[in-house]
N, CA, C, O and CB atoms as a CASP TS submission, in Angstrom:
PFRMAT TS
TARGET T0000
AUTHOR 0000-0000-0000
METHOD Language model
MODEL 1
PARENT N/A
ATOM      1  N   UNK     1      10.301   8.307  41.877  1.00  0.00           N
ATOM      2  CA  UNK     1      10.454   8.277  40.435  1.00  0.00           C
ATOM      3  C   UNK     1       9.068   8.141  39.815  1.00  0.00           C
ATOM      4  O   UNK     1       8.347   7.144  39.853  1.00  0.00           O
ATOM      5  CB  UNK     1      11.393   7.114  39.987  1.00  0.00           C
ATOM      6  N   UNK     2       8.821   9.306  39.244  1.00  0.00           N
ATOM      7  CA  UNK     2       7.360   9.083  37.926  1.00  0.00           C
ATOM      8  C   UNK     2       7.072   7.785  37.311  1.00  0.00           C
ATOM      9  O   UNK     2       7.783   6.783  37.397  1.00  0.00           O
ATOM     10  CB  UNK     2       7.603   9.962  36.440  1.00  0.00           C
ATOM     11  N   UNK     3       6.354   7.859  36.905  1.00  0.00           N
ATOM     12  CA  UNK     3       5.784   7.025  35.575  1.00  0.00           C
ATOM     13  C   UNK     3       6.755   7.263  34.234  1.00  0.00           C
ATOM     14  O   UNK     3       7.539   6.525  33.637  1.00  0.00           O
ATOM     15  CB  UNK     3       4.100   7.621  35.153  1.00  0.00           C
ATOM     16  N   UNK     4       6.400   8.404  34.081  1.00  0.00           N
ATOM     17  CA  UNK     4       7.260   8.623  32.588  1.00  0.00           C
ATOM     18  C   UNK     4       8.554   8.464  33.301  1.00  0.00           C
ATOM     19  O   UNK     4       8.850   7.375  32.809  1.00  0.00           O
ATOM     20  CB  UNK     4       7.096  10.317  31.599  1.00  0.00           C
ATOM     21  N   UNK     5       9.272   8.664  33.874  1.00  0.00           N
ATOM     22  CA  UNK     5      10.617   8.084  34.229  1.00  0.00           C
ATOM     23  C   UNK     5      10.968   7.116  33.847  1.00  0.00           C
ATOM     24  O   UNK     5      11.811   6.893  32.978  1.00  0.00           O
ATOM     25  CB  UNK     5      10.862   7.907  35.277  1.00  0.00           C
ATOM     26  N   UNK     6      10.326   6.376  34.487  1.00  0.00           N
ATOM     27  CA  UNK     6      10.355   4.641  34.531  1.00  0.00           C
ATOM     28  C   UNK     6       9.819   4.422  32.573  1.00  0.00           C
ATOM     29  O   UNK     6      10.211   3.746  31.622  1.00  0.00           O
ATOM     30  CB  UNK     6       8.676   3.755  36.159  1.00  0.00           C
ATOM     31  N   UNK     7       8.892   5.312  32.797  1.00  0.00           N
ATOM     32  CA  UNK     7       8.793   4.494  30.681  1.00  0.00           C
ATOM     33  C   UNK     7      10.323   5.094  29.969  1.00  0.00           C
ATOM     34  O   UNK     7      10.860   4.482  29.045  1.00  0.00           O
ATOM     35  CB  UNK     7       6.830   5.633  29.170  1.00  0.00           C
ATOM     36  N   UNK     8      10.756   6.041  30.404  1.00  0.00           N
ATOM     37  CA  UNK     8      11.740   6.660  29.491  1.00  0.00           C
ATOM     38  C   UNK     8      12.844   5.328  29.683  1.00  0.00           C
ATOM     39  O   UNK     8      13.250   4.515  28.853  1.00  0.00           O
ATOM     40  CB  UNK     8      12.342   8.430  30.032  1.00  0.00           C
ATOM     41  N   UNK     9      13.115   5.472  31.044  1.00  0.00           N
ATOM     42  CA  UNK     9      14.461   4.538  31.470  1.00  0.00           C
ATOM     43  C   UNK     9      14.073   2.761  30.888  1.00  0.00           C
ATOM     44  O   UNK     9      14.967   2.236  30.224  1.00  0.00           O
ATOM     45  CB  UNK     9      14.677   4.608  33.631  1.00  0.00           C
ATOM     46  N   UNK    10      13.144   2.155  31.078  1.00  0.00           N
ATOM     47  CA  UNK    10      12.332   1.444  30.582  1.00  0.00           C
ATOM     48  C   UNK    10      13.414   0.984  28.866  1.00  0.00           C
ATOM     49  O   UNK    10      14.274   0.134  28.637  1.00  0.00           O
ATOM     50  CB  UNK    10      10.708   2.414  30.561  1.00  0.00           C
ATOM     51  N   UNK    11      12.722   2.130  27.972  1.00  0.00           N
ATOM     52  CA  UNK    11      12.845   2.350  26.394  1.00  0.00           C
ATOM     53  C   UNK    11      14.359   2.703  26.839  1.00  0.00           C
ATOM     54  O   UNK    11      14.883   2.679  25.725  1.00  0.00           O
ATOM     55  CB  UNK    11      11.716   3.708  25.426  1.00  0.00           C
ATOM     56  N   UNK    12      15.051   2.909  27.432  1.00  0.00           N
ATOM     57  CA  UNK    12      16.758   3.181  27.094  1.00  0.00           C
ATOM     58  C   UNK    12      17.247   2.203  27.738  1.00  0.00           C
ATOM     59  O   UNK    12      18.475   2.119  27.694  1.00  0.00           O
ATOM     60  CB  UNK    12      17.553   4.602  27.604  1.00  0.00           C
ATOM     61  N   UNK    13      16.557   1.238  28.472  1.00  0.00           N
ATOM     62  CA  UNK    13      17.524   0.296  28.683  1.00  0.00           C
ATOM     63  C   UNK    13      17.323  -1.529  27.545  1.00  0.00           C
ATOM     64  O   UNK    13      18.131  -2.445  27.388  1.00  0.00           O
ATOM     65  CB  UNK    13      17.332   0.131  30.558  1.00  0.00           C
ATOM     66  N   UNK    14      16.067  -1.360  27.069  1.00  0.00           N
ATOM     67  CA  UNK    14      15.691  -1.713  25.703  1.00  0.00           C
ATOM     68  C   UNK    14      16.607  -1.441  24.580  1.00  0.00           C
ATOM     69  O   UNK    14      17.062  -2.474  24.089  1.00  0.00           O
ATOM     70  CB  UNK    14      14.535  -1.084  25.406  1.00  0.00           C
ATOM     71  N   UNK    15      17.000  -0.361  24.044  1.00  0.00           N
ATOM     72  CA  UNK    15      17.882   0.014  23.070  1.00  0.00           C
ATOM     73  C   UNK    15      19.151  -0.496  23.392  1.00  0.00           C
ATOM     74  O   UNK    15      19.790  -1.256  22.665  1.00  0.00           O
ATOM     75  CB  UNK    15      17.915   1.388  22.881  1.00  0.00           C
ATOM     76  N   UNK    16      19.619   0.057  24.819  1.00  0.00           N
ATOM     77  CA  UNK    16      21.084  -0.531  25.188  1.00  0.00           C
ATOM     78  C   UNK    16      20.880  -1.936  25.232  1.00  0.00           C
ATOM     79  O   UNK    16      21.883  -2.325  24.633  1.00  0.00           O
ATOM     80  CB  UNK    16      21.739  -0.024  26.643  1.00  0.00           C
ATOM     81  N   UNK    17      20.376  -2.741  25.481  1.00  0.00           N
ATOM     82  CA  UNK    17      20.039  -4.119  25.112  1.00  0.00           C
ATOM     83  C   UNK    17      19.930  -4.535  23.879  1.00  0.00           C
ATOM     84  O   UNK    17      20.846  -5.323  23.646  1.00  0.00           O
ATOM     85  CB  UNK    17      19.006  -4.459  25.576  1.00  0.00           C
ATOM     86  N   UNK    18      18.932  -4.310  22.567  1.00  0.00           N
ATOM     87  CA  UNK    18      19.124  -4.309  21.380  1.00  0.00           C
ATOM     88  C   UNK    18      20.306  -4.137  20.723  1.00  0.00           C
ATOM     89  O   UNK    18      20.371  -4.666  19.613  1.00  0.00           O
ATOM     90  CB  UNK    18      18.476  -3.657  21.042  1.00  0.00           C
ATOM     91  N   UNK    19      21.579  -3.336  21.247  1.00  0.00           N
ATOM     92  CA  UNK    19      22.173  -2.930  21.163  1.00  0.00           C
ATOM     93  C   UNK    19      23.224  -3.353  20.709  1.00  0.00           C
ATOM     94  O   UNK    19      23.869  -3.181  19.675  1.00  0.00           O
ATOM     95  CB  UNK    19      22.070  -2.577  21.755  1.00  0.00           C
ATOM     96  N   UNK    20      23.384  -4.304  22.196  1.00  0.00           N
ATOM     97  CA  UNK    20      24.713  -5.331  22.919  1.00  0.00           C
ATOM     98  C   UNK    20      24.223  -6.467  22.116  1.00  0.00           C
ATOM     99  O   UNK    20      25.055  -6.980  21.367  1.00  0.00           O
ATOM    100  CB  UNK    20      24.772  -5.715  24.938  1.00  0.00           C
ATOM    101  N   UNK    21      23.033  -6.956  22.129  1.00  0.00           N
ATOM    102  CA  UNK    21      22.980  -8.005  21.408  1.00  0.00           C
ATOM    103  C   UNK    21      23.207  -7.947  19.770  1.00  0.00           C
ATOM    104  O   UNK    21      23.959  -8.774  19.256  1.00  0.00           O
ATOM    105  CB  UNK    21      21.801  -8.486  21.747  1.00  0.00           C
ATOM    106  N   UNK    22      22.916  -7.511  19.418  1.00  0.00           N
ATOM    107  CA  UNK    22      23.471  -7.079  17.806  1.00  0.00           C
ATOM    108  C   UNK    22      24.647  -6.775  17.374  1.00  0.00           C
ATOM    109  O   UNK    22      25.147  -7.117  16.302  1.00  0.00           O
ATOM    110  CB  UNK    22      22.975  -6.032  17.322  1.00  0.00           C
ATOM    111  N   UNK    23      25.020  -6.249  18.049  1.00  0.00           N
ATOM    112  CA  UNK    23      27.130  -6.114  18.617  1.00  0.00           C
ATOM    113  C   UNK    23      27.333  -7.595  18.399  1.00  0.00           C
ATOM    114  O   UNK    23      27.506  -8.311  17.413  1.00  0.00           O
ATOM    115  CB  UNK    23      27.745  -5.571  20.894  1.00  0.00           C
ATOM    116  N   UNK    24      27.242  -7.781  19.743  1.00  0.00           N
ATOM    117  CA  UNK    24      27.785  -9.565  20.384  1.00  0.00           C
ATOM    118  C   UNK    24      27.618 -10.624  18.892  1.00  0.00           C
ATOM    119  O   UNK    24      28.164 -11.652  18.493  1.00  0.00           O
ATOM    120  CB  UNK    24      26.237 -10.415  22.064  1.00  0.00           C
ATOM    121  N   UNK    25      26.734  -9.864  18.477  1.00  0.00           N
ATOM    122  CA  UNK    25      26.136 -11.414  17.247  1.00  0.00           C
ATOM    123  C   UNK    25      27.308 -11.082  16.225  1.00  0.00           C
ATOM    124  O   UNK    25      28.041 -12.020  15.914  1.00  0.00           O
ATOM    125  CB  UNK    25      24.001 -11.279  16.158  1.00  0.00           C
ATOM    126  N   UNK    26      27.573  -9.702  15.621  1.00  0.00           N
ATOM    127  CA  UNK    26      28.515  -9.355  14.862  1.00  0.00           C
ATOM    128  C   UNK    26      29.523  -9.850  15.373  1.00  0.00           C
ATOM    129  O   UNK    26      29.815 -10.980  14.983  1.00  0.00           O
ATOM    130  CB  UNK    26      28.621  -8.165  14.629  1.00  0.00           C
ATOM    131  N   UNK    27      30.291  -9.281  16.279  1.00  0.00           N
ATOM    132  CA  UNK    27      31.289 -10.085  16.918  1.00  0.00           C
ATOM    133  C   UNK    27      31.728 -11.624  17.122  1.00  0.00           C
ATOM    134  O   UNK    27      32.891 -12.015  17.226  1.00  0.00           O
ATOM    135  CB  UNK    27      31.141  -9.755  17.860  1.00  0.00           C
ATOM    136  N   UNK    28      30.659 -12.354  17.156  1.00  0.00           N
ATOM    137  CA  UNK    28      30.865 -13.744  17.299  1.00  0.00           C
ATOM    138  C   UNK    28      30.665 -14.099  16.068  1.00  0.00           C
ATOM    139  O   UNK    28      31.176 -15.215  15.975  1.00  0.00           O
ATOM    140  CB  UNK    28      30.063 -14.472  18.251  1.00  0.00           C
ATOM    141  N   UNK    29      30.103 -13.723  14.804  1.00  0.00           N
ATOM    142  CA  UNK    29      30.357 -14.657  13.885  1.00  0.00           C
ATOM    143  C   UNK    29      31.478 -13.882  13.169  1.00  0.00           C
ATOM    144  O   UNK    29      31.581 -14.319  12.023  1.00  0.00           O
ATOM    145  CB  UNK    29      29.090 -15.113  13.026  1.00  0.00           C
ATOM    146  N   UNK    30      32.312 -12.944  13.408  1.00  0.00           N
ATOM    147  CA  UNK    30      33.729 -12.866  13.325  1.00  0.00           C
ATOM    148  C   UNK    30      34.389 -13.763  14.162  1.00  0.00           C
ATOM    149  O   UNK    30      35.181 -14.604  13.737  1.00  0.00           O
ATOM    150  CB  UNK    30      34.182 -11.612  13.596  1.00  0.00           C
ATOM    151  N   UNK    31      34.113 -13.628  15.260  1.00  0.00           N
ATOM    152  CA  UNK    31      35.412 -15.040  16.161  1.00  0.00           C
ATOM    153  C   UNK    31      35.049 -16.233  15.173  1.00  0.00           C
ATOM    154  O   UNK    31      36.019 -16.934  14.886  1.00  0.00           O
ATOM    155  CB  UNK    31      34.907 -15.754  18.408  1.00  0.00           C
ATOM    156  N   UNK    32      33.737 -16.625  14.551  1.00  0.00           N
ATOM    157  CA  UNK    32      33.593 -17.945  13.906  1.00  0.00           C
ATOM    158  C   UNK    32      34.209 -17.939  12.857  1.00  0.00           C
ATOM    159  O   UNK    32      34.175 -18.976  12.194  1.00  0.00           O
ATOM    160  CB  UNK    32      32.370 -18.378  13.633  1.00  0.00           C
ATOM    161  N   UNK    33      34.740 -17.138  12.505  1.00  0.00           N
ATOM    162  CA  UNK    33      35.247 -16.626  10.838  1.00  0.00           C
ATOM    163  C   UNK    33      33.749 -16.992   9.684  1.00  0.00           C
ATOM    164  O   UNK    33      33.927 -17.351   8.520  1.00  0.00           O
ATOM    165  CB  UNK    33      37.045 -17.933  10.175  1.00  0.00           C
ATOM    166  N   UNK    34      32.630 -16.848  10.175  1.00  0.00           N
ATOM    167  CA  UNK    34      31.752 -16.550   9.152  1.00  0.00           C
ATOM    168  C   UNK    34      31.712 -15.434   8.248  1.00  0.00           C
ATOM    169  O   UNK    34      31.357 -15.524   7.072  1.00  0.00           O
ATOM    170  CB  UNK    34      30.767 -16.544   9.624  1.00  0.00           C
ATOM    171  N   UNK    35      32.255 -13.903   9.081  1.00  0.00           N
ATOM    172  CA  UNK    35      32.365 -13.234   8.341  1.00  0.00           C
ATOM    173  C   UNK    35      34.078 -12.506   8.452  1.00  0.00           C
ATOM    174  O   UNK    35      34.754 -13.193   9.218  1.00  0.00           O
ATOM    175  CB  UNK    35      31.143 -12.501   8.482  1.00  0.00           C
ATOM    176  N   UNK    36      34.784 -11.436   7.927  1.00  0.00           N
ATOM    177  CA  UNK    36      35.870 -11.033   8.123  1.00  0.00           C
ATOM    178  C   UNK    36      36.069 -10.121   8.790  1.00  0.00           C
ATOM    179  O   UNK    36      35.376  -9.106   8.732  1.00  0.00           O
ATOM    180  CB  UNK    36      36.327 -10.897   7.342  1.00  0.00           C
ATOM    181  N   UNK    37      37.264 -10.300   9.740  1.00  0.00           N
ATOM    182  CA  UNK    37      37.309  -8.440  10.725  1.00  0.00           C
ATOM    183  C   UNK    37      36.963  -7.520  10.374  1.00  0.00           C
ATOM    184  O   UNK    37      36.505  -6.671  11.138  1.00  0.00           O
ATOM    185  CB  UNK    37      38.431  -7.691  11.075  1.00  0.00           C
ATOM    186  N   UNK    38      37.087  -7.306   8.668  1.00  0.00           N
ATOM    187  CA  UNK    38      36.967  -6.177   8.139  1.00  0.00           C
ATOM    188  C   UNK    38      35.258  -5.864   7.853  1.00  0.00           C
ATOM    189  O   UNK    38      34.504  -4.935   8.142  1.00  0.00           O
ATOM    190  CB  UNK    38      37.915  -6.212   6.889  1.00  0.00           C
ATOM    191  N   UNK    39      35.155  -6.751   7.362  1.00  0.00           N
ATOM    192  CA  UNK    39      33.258  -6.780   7.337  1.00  0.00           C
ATOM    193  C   UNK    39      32.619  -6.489   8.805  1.00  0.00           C
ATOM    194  O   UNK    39      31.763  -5.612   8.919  1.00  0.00           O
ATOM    195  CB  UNK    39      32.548  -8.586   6.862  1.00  0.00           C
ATOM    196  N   UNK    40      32.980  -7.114   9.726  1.00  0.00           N
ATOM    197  CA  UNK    40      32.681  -7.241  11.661  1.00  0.00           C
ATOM    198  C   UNK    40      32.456  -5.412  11.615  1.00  0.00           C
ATOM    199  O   UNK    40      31.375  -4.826  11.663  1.00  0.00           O
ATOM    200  CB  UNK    40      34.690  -8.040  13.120  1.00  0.00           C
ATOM    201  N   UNK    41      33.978  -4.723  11.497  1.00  0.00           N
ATOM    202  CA  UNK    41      33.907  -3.538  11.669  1.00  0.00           C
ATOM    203  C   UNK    41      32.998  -2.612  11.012  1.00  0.00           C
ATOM    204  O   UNK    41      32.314  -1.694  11.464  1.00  0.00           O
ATOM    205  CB  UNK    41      34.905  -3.248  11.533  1.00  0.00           C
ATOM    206  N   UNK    42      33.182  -3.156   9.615  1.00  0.00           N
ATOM    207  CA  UNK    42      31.966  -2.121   8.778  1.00  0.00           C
ATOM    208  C   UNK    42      30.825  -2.426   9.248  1.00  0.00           C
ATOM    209  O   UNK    42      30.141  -1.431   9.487  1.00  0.00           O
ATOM    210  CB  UNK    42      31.758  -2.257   7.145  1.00  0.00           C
ATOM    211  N   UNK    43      30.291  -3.507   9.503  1.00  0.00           N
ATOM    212  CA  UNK    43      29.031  -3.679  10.215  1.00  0.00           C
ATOM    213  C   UNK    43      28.902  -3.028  11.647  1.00  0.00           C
ATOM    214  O   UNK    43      28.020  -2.262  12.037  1.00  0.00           O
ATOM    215  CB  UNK    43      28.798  -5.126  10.337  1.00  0.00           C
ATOM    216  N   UNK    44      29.638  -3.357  12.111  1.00  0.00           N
ATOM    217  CA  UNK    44      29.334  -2.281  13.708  1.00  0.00           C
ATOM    218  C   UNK    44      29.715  -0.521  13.625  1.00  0.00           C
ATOM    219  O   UNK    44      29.512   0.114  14.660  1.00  0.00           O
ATOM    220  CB  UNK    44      30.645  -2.961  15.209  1.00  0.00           C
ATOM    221  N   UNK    45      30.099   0.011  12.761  1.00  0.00           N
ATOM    222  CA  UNK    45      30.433   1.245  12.139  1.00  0.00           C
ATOM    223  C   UNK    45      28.817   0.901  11.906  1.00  0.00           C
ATOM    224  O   UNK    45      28.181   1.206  12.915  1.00  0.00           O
ATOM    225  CB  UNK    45      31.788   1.500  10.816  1.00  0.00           C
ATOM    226  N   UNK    46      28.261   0.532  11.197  1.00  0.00           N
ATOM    227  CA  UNK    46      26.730   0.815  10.713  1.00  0.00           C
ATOM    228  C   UNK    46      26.131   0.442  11.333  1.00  0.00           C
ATOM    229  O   UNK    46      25.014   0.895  11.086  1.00  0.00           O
ATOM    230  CB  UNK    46      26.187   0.455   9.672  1.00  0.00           C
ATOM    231  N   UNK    47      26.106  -0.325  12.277  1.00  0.00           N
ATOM    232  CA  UNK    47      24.949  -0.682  13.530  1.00  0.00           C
ATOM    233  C   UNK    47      24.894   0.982  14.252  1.00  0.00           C
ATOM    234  O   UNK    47      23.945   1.744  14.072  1.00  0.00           O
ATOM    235  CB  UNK    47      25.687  -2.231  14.984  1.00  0.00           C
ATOM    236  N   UNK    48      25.907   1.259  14.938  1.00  0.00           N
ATOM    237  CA  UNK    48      26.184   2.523  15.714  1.00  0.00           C
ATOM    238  C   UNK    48      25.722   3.534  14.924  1.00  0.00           C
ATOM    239  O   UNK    48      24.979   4.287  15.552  1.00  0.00           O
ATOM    240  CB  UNK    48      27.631   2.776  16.079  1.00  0.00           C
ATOM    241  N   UNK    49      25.896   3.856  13.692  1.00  0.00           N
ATOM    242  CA  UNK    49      25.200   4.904  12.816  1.00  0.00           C
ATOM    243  C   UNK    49      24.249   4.905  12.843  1.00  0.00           C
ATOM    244  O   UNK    49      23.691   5.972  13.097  1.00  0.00           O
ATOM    245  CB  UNK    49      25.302   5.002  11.723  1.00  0.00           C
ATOM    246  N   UNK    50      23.421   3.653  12.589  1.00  0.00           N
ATOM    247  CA  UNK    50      21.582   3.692  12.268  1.00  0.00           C
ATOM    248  C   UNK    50      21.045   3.943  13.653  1.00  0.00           C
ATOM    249  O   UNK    50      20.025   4.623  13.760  1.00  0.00           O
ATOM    250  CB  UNK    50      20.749   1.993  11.594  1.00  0.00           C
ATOM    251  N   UNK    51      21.816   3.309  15.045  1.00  0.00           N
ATOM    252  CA  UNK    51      21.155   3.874  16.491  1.00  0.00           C
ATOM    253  C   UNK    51      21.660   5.370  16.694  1.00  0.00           C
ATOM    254  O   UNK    51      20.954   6.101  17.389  1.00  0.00           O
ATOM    255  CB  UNK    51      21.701   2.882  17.945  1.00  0.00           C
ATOM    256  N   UNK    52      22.740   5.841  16.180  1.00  0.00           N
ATOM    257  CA  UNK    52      22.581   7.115  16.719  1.00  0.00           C
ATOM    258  C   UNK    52      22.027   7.963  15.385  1.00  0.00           C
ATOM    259  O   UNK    52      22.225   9.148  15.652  1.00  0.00           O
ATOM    260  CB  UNK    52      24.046   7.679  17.413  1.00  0.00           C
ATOM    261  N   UNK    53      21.493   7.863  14.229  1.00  0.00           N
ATOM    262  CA  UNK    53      20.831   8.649  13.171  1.00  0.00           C
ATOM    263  C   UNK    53      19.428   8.442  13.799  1.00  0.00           C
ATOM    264  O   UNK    53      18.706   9.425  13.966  1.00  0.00           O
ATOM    265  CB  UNK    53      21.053   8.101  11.507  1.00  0.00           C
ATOM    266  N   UNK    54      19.106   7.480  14.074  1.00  0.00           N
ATOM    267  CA  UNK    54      17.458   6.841  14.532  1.00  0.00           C
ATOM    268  C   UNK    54      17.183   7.643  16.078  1.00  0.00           C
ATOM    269  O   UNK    54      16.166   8.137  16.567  1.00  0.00           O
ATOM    270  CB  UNK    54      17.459   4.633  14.828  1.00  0.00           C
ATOM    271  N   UNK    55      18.563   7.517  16.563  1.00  0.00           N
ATOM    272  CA  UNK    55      18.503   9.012  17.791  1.00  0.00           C
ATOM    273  C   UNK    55      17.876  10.129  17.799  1.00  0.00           C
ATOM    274  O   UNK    55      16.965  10.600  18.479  1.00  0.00           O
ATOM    275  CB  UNK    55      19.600   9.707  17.976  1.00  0.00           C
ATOM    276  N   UNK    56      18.632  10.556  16.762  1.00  0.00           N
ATOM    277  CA  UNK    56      18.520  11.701  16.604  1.00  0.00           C
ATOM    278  C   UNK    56      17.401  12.212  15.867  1.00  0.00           C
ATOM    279  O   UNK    56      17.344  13.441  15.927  1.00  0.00           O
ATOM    280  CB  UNK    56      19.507  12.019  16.198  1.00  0.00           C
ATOM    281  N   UNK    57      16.406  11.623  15.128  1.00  0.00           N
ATOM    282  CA  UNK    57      15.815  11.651  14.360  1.00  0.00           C
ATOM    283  C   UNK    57      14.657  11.578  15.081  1.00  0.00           C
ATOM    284  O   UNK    57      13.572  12.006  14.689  1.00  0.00           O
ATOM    285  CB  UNK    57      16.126  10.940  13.491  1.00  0.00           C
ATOM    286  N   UNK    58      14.926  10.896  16.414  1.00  0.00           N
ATOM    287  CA  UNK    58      13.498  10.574  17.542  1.00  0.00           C
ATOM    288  C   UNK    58      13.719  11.782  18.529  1.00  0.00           C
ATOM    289  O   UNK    58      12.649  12.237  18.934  1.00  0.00           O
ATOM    290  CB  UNK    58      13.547   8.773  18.612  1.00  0.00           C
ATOM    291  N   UNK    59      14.491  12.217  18.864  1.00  0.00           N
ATOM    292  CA  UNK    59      15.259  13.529  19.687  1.00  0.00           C
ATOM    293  C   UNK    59      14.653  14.723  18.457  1.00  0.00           C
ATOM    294  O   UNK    59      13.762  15.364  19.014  1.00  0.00           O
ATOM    295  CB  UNK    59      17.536  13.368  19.820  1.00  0.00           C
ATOM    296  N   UNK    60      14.790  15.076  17.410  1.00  0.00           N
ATOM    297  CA  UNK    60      13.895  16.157  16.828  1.00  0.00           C
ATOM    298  C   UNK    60      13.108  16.179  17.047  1.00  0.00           C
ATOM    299  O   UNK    60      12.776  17.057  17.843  1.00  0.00           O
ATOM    300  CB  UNK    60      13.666  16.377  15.896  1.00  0.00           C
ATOM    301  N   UNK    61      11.881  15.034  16.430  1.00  0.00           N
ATOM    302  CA  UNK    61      10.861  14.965  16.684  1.00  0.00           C
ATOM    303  C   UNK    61      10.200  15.328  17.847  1.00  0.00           C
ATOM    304  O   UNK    61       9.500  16.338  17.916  1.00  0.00           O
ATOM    305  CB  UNK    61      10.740  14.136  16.443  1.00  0.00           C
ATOM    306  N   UNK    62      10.393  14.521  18.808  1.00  0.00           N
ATOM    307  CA  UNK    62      10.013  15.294  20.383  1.00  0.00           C
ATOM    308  C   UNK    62      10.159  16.532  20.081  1.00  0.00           C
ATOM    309  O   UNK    62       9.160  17.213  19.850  1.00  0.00           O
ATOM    310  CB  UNK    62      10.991  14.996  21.781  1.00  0.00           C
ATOM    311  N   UNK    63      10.945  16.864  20.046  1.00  0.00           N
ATOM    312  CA  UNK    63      11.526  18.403  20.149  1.00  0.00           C
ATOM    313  C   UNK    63      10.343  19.714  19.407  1.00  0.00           C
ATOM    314  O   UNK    63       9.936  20.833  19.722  1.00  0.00           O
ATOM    315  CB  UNK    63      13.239  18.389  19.104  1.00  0.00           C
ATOM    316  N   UNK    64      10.165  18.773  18.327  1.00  0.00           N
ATOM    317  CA  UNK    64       9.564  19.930  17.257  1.00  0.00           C
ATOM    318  C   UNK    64       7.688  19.757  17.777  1.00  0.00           C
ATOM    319  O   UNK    64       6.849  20.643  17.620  1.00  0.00           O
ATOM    320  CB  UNK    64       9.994  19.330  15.044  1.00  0.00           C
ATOM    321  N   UNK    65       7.410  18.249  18.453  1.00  0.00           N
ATOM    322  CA  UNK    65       5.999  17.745  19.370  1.00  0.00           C
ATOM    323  C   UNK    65       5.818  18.601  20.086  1.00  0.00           C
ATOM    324  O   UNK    65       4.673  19.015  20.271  1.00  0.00           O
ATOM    325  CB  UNK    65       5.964  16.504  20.261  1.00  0.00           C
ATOM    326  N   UNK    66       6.951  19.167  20.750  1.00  0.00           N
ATOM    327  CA  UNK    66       6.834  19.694  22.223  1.00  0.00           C
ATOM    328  C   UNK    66       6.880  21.086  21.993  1.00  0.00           C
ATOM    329  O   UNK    66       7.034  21.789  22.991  1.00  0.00           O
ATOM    330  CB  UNK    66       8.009  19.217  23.293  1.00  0.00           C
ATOM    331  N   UNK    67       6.778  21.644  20.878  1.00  0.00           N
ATOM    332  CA  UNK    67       7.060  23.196  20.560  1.00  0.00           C
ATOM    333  C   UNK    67       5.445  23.495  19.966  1.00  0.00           C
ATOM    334  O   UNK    67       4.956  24.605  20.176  1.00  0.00           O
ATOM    335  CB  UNK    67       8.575  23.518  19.190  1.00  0.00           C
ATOM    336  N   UNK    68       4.626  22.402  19.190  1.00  0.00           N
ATOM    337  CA  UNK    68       3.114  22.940  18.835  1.00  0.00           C
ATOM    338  C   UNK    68       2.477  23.179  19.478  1.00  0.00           C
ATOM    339  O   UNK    68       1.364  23.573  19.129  1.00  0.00           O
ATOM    340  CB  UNK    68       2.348  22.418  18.298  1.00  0.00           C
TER
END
């Protein structure tokens, strides 16, 4: 396994970590009733949006890097 392998896999297992933990936190201060199921959900509906818009947005880029 490369270098850049290991940095890629590295940075994706970072995100999937950032990830779970930002989940988990939403989630538990719903079990605390700090906030409401319904809020829990809209918030993780928008956690998942901003990582996969911020995806995709880093996935162009490369894309359009790697074409000059």
């Amino acid at each position: 396994m490369g270098i850049k392998q290991r940095k890629t896999l590295r940075a994706a297992a970072g995100v999937l970590v950032s990830f779970i933990c930002l989940a988990g936190t939403i989630v538990l201060l719903s079990e605390g009733e700090v906030i409401t199921v319904e809020m829990a959900k809209l918030m993780l509906v928008a956690l998942l949006a901003l990582y996969l818009g911020f995806g995709f947005l880093i996935a162009v880029y490369r894309l359009i890097d790697r074409l000059k």
